[in-house]
N, C-alpha and C positions, 0 to 999 in steps of 0.2 A: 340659223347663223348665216349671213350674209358672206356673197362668194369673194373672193379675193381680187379686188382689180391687178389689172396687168402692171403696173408701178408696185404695189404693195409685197407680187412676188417677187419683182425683180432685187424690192427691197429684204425680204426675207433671205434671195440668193448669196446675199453679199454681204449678211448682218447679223449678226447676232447678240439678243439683247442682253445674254448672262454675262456676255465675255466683257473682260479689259484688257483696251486696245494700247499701245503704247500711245504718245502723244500724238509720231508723227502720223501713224497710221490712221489713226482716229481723225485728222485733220485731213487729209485724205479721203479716208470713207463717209464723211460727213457732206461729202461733195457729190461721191457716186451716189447717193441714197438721197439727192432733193430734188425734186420732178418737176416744180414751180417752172411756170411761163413765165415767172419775177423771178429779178436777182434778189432771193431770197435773202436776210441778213444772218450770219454766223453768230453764234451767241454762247458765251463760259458759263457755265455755273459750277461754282468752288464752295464746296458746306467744309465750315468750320469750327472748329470746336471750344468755340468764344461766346460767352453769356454775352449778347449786345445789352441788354438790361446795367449792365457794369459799365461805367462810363470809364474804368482804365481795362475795359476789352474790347472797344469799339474799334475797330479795323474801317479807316477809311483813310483814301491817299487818291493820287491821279499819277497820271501814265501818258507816256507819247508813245502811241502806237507807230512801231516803225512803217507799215504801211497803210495808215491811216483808218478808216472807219468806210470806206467807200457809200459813207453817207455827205450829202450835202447837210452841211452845218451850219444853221440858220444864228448868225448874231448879232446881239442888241448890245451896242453901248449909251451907257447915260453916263453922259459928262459935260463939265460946264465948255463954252464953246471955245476953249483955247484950246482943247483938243480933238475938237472933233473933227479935222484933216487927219491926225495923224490914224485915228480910225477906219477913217474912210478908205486912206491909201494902206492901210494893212490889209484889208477886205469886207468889214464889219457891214453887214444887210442894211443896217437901221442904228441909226446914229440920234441922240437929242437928249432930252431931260422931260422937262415940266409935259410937254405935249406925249410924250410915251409914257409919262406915270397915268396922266390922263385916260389913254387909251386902252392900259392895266387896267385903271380900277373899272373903266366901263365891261372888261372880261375879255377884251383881248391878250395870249397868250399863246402867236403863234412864231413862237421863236424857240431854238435850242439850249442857247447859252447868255445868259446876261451877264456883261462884263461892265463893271464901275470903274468911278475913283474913288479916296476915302473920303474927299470933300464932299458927296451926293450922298452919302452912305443914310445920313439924317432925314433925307428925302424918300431912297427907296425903302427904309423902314418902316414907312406909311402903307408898305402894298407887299411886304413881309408877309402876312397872313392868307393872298394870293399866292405869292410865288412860292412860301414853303412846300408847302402840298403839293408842287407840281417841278420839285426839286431845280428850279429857277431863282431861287434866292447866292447872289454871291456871297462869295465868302472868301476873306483873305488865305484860308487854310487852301484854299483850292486854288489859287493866284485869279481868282475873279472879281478881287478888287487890290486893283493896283495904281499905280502911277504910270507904271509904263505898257499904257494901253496897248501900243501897236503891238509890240510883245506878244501881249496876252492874245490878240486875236489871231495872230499868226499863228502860234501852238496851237490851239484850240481847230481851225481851220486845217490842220495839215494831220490832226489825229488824237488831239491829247485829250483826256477823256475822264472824267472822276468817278471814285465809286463807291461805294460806302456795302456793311454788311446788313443784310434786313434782321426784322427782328429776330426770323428763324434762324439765324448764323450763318446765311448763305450770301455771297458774292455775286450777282447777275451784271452783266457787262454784254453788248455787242462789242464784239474786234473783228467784225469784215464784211465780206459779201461773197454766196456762193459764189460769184464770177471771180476772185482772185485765187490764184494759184495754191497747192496745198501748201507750199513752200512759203508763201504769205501769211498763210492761215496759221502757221506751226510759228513763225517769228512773230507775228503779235501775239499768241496766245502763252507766247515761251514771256514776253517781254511784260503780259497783266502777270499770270500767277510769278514772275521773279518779284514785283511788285507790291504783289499780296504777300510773298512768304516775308518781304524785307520787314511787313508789320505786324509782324507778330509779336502781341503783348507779353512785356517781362511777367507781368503777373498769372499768366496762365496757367495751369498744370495739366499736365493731361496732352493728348494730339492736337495740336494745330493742324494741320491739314488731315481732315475725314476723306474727302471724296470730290471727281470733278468729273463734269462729263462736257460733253461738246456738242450742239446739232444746232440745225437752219431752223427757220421761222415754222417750215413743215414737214419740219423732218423728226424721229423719232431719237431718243438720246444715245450716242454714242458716250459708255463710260472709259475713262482717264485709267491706265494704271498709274496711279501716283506716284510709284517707284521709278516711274517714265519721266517725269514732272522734272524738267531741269536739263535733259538728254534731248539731243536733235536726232537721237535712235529712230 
């Protein structure tokens, strides 16, 4: 058995994997326990007890993180050119149409969010089978295909974030970076699961919310008391 590094005790001093933590503390401890020379990113995971197979149990919705995602958030508008100022001056990386489907289908795909209008909609359906798989297809369900661009890129820029449940019933989401405050970390994670619980399908029976836990990119899982779920305790 290999010996314990000096991180991994300090991690054992201050952690325990059977226990559940309240929210706020878990938000907290998930900070003492990440040793990364990177601003690690904080990450939810919420299992739910919804068949995704049933398309009226499919839990999917979007969120503005009140402190944003302390990721840079790379975005592509395609729209025809009467709006591509107002793009620009909302923040949008990459602005055009015909020359960025071009540069899709050749397998470029190095952007976060792609935000339409409904007039191009005909157009980016052509590279649909691209971007599904790499969850970059818009969707009006997510306000990622709109009329009111600048809008869209301004939310999306300052934290807004969509999510959907994967097959296994589980919610995965970043809301942060170790470097923001616990106090940060506890109000966006308070403001995805209010989010998640608001979708909770009429047809279900049984628990909606199973289990949620919280940890960094290298950090080991901190679990949720879910009775904590809702409390700035």
């Amino acid at each position: 058995m290999s010996k314990l590094t000096k991180n991994q005790k300090m991690v054992m001093a201050k952690y325990d994997s059977a226990a559940q933590y309240k929210l706020s503390d878990a938000c907290d401890l998930v900070k003492e326990i990440t040793f990364t020379k990177f601003d690690a990113s904080v990450e939810l995971h919420v299992n739910l007890g919804v068949d995704p197979r049933k398309a009226n149990q499919m839990v999917r919705g979007v969120v503005t993180l009140p402190n944003g995602t302390g990721k840079q958030t790379r975005v592509l508008v395609l729209c025809t050119p009467d709006k591509e100022n107002e793009a620009k001056e909302a923040g949008a990386d990459y602005v055009g149409l015909d020359e960025y489907i071009d540069k899709i289908k050749g397998g470029w795909t190095d952007v976060d969010v792609i935000i339409c209008t409904p007039s191009v909609m005909a157009k980016v359906g052509v590279i649909g089978r691209i971007l599904g798989p790499r969850g970059l297809m818009p969707n009006p369900k997510t306000g990622t295909v709109t009329m009111e661009i600048g809008k869209a890129v301004k939310e999306v820029k300052s934290g807004k974030i969509d999510f959907k449940v994967d097959k296994t019933g589980i919610v995965h989401a970043a809301i942060g970076k170790v470097s923001f405050t616990g106090k940060q970390i506890l109000e966006n994670a308070q403001e995805m699961l209010s989010a998640i619980l608001k979708l909770k399908p009429a047809t279900l029976k049984g628990t909606y919310l199973i289990a949620a836990s919280i940890c960094s990119t290298m950090s080991p899982a901190v679990h949720i008391d879910i009775k904590t779920i809702g409390s700035a305790e």
